[in-house]
matplotlib code that plots the C-alpha trace (Angstrom):
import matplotlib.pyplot as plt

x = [31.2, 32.5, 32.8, 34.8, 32.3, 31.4, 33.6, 30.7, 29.5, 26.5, 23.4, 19.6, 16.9, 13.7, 10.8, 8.1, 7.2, 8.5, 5.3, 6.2, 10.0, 10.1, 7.4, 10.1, 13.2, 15.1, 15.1, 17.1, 19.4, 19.5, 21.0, 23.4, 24.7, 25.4, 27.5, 25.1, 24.4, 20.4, 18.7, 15.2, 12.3, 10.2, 7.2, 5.9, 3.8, 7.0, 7.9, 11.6, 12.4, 11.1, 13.1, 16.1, 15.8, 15.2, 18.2, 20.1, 19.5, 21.9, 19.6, 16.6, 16.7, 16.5, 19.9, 21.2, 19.6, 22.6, 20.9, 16.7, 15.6, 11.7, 9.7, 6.8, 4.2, 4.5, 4.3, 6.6, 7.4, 8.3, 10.5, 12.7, 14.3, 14.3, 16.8, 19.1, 21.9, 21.4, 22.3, 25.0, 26.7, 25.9, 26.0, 22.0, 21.7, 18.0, 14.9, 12.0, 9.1, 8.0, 4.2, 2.1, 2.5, 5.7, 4.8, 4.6, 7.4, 10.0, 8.3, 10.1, 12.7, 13.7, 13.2, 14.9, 18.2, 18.3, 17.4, 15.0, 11.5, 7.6, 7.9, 6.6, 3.3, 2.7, 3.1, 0.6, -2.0, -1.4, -2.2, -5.9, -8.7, -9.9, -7.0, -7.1, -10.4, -9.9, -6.8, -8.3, -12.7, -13.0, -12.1, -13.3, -17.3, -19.9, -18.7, -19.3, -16.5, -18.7, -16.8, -16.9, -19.8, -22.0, -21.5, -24.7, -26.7, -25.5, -28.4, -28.0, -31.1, -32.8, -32.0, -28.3, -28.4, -26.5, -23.3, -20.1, -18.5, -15.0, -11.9, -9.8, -6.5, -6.9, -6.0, -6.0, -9.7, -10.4, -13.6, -14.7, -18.4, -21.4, -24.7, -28.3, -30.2, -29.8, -29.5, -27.3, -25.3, -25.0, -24.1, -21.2, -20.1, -20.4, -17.5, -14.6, -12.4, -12.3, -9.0, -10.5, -12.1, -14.7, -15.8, -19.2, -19.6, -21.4, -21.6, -19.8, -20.8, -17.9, -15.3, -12.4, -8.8, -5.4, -2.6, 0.8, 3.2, 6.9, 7.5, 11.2, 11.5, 7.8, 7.7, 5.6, 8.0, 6.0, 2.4, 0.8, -3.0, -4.0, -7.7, -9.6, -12.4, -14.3, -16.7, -19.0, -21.7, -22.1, -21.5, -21.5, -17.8, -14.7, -12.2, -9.8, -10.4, -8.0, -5.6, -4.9, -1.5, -2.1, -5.9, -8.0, -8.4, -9.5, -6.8, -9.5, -10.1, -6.3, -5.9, -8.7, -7.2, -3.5, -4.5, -6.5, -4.0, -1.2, -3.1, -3.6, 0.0, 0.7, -2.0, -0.6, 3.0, 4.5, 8.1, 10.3, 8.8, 6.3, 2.7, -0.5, -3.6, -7.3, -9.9, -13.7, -14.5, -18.0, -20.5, -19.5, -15.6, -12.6, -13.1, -10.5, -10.8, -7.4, -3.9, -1.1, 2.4, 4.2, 4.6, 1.3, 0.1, -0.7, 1.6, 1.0, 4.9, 5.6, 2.7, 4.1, 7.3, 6.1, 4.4, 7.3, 9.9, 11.5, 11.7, 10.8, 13.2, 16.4, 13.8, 13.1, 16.7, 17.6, 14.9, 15.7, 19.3, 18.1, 19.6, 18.7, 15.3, 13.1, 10.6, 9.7, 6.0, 3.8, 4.4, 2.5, -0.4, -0.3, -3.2, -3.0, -6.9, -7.9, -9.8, -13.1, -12.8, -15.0, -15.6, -13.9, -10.3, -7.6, -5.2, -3.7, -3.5, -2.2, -2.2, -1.4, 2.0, 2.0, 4.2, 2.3, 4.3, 3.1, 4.4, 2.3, 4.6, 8.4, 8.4, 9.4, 7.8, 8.5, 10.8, 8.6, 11.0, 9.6, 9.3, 9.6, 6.3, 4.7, 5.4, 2.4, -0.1, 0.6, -0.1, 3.2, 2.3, 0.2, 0.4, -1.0, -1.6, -3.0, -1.8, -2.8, -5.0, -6.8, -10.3, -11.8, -15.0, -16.2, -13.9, -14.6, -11.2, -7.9, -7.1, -9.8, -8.4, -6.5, -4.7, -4.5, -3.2, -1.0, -0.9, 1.2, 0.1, 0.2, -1.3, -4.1, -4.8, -7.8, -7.2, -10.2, -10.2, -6.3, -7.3, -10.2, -8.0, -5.4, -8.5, -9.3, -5.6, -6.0, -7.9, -8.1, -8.1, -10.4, -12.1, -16.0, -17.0]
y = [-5.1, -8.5, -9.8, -12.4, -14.9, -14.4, -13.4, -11.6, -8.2, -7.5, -6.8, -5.8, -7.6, -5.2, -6.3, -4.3, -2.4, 0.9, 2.9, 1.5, 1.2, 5.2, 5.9, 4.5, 5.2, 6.4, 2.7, 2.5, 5.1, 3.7, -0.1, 2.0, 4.3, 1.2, 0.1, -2.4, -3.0, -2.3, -5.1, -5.6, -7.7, -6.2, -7.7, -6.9, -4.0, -1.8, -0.1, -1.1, 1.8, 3.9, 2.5, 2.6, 6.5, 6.9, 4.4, 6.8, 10.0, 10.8, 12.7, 10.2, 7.8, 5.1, 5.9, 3.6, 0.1, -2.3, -4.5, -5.6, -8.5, -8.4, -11.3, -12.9, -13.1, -12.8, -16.9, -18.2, -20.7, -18.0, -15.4, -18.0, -19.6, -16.1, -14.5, -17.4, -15.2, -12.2, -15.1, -17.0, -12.8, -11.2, -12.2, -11.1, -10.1, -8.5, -9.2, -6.6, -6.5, -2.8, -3.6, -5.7, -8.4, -10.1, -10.4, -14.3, -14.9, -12.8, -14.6, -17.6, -16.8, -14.9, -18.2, -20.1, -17.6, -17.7, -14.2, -12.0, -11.7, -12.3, -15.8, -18.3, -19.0, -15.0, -14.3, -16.8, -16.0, -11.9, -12.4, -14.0, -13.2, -16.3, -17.1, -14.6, -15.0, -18.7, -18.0, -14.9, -15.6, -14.0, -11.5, -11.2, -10.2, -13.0, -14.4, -17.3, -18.7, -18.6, -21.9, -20.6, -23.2, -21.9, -18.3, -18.2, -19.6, -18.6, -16.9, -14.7, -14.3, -10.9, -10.1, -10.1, -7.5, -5.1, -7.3, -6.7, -9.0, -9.3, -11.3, -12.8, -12.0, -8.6, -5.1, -1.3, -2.1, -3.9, -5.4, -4.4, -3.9, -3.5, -4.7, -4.4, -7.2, -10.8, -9.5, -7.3, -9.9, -12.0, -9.4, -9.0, -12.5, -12.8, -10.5, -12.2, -14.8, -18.2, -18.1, -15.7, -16.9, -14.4, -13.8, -12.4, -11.0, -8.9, -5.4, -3.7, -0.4, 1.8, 3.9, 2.6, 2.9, 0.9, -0.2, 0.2, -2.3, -2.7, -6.7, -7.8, -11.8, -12.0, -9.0, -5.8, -2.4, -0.1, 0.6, 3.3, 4.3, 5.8, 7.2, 6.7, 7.5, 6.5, 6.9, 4.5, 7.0, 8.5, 5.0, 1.2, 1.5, 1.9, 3.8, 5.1, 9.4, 10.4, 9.1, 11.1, 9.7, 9.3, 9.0, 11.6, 8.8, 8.3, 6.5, 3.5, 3.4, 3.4, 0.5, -1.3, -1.3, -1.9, -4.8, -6.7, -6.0, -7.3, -10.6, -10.8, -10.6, -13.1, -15.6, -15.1, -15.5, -12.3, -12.7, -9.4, -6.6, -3.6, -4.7, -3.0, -4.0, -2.5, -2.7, -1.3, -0.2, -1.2, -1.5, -4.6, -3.9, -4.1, -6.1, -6.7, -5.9, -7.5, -7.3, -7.4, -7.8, -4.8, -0.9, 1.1, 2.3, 5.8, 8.3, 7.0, 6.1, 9.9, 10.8, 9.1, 10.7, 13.9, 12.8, 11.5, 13.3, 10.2, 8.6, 4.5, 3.7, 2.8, 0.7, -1.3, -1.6, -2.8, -5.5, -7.0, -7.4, -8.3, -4.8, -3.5, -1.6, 1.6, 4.0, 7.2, 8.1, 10.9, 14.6, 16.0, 15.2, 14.4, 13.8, 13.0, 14.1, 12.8, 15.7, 15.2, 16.4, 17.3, 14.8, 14.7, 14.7, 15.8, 19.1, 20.3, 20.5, 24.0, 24.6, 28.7, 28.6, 24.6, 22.0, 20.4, 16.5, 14.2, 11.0, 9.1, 11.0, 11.3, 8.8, 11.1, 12.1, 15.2, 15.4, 16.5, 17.2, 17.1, 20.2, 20.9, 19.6, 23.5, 24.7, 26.4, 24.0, 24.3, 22.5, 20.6, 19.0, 18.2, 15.0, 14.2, 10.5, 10.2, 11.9, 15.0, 12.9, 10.4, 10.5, 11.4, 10.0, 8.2, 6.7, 3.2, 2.6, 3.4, 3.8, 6.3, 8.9, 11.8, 14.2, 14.3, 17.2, 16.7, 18.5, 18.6, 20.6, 20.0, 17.4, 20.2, 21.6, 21.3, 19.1, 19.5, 23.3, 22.7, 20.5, 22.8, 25.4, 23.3, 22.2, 25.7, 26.3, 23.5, 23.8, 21.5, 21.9, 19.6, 19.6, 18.3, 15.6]
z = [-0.9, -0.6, 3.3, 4.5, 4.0, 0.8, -2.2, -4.1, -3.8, -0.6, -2.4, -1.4, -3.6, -4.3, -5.4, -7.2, -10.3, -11.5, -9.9, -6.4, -7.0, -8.1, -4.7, -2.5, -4.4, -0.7, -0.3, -3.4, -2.0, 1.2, 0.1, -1.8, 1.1, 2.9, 0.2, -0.7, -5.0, -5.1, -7.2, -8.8, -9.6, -12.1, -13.9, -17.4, -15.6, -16.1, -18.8, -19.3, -21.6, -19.5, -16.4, -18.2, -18.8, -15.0, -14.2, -16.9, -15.3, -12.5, -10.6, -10.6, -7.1, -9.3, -11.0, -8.4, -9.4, -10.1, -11.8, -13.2, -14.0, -15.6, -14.8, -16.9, -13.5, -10.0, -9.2, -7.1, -9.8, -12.3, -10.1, -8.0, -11.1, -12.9, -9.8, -9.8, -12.1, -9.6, -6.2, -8.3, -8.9, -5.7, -2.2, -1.4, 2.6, 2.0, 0.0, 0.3, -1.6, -2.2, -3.0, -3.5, -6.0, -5.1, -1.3, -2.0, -3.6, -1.5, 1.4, 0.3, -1.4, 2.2, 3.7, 1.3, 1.8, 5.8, 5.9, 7.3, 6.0, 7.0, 6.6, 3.7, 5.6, 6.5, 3.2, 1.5, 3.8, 3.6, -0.1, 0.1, 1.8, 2.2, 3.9, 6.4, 7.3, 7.5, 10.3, 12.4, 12.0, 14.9, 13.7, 10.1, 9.1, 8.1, 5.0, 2.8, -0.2, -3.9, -6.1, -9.4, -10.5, -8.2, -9.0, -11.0, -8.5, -5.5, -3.1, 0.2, 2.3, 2.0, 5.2, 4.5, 2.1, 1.5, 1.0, -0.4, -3.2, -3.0, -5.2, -2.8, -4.3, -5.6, -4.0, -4.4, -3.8, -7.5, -7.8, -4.3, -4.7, -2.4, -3.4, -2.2, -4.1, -5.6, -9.1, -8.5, -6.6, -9.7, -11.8, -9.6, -8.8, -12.6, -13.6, -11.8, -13.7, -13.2, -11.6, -8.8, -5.7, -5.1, -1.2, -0.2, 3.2, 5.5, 5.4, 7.8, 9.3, 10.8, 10.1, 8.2, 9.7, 8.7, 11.4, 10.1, 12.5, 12.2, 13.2, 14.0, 15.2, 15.5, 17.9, 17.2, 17.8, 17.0, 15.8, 13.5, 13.1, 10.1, 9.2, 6.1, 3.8, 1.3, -1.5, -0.2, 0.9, -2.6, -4.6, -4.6, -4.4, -1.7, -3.1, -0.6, -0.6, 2.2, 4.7, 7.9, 10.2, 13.0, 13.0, 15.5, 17.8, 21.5, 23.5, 23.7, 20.1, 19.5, 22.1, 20.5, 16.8, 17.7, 20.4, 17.7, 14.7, 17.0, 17.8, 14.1, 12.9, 15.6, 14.5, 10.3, 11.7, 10.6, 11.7, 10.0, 7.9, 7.4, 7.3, 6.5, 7.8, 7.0, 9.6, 10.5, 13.7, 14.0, 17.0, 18.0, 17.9, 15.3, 12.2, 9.6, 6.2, 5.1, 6.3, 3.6, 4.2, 2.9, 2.5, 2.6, -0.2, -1.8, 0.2, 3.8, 3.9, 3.4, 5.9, 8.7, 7.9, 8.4, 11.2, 13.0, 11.3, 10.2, 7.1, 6.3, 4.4, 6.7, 9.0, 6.2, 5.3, 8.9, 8.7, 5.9, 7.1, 10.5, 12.4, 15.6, 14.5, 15.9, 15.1, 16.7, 18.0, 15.7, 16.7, 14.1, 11.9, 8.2, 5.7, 2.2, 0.7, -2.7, -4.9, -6.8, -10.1, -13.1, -15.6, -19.3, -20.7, -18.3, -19.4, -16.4, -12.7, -11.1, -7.5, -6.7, -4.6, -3.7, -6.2, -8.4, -8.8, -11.3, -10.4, -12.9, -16.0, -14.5, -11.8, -8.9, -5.9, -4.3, -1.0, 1.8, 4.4, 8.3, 10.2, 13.7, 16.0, 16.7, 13.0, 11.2, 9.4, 5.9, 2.0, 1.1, -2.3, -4.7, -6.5, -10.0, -10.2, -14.3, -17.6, -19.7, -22.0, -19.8, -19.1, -15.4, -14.2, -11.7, -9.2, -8.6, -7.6, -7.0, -10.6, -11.5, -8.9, -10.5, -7.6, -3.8, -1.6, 1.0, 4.4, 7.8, 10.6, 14.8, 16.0, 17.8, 14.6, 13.1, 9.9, 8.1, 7.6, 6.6, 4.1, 2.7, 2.4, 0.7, -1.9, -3.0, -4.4, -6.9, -10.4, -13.0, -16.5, -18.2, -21.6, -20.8, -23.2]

ax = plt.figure().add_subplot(projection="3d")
ax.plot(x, y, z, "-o")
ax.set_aspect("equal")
plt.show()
């Protein structure tokens, strides 16, 4: 609604594609309850036919979107001059980008607007590797920058194998790949574009954890720890294969991972915002991975919700319109567990008495509402991330996965044998080829 100083209608900015937009639609219904128009930056990732169904359905969260722009790229030099109708028609008093790709540019456009955000800097660096390992070395693993020209001859000692090859500016884990020879560290450096800078670095031996931090004028509020797995015991590959919030963690360990992520965000210069940092804890202490500016990904949002019993979305909200902010402490235990599955073309996914959700054909997530701390352990949802048709193999990253589990229980319960159990209700239908 219009305010006193400013004739035009209050509006919230999003930023982010229709699978991330539709993931976090409450924050769509959140702008709106606070009489706020919702707004969005799309790029040509999104469907807009298929948006415009969602936006047309009055039952679908993103009914509420005011208005979409669709950009060409993500640049800075693209989206700034492509928002300019939506600042010249509403009075914007939040920008927020939902994933990944428009971190950058709602970095500055926030700046640019006087409002709150992570900060132009913050936002450069949280986008590139290179960049972060540049600011915090201390705490990053042995690395070295490969120009493209020297891609093809570029030699690691023996001794420094394995190593894992990395594109600076990726994420979801693309191109990640570990290698245990020269050759087959050529072959890798070899596939990247000549836009990419491609890191090599150590490999580093530990388990795998992200920090979730909520940051308001520079100051850390509150602090999540999240567990992880990988397939990198049974390939060359690091695709993410479960998340557990909060992390079975000794009080030390905890300490350890929320001390050094908190240095970190000081050292980028993260000022307002959600951030989601990766990290290895190895013999010789945390390491960082990479630490991105934004929403988790996957379903950790809702897994911290039903660890807490509160939802993200009205944080994020009250950050990005510089509110008064809090988060509660975990009184439960959530894990989201991705499922192996057989190889050929995908049918069908049943679970016996759990909701099966596919996300990745109607763009809606199922509402997993929080119980109280002591209720029973119990299966909550089943999510289908791919389509009747596609084809299931190996999974070398994010993309390849197909469904996930997802399971709440007390934070003494054992959450392996909840997630086992969970497993065995779930069959696929698959046609071999």
């Amino acid at each position: 609604m219009p305010t006193e100083s400013s004739p035009l209608p209050g509006a919230v900015l999003f930023m982010g594609d229709l699978v991330v937009l539709a993931r976090q639609g409450r924050l769509i219904q959140e702008a709106r309850s606070r009489g706020l128009a919702a707004l969005a930056v799309v790029s040509t990732d999104t469907d807009l036919e298929r948006l415009a169904a969602a936006r047309a359905d009055a039952s679908h969260p993103l009914s509420g979107l005011t208005d979409v722009v669709q950009v060409a790229d993500a640049r800075i030099a693209t989206v700034i001059p492509s928002v300019q109708p939506l600042l010249r028609s509403y009075d914007v008093r939040g920008v927020i980008s939902v994933g990944e790709v428009f971190v950058e540019p709602v970095g500055v456009l926030a700046d640019c607007l006087g409002l709150p955000g992570t900060g132009s800097a913050a936002a450069v660096i949280c986008r590139n590797k290179l960049l972060q390992r540049t600011t915090v070395p201390e705490f990053s693993p042995r690395w070295e920058v490969v120009p493209v020209a020297d891609r093809g001859t570029f030699a690691l000692p023996a001794e420094h194998f394995p190593a894992v090859v990395k594109p600076a500016g990726r994420f979801y884990s693309s191109g990640v790949r570990q290698v245990y020879d020269q050759a087959e560290l050529t072959e890798a450096l070899s596939v990247f574009g000549e836009e990419e800078i491609s890191l090599v670095e150590a490999r580093v031996v530990g388990r795998e954890f992200s920090v979730e931090a909520l940051v308001q004028g520079g100051e850390v509020f509150w602090s999540g720890v999240t567990g992880k797995e990988t397939n990198e015991h049974e390939s060359d590959f690091f695709t993410e294969l479960s998340h557990t919030s909060p992390a079975p963690l000794g009080p030390e360990e905890e300490a350890a991972l929320i001390a050094a992520n908190t240095e970190i965000l000081r050292r980028v210069g993260v000022r307002d915002g959600i951030t989601h940092a990766e990290y290895r804890l190895s013999a010789d202490g945390v390491v960082l991975m990479e630490v991105a500016a934004r929403l988790p990904g996957d379903a950790i949002t809702f897994l911290w919700e039903l660890a807490t019993g509160e939802p993200f979305e009205p944080v994020m909200l009250d950050l990005a319109l510089g509110e008064p902010a809090s988060y509660p402490a975990p009184r439960r235990r959530a894990r989201q567990h991705f499922l192996d599955h057989p190889h050929g073309v995908l049918k069908d996914v049943t679970a016996d008495g759990v909701e099966v959700s596919w996300p990745s054909r109607d763009d809606r997530w199922p509402l997993l509402t929080p119980v109280a701390a002591e209720d029973p352990a119990e299966p909550r949802a089943v999510l289908v991330g791919r389509l009747p048709g596609d084809l299931l193999g190996s999974q070398r990253d994010s993309g390849h996965r197909s469904a996930s589990v997802i399971v709440d229980a007390p934070l003494d319960t054992d959450a392996d044998l909840v997630t086992k159990r969970a497993v065995e209700l779930v069959t696929f239908d698959v046609d071999p080829v």
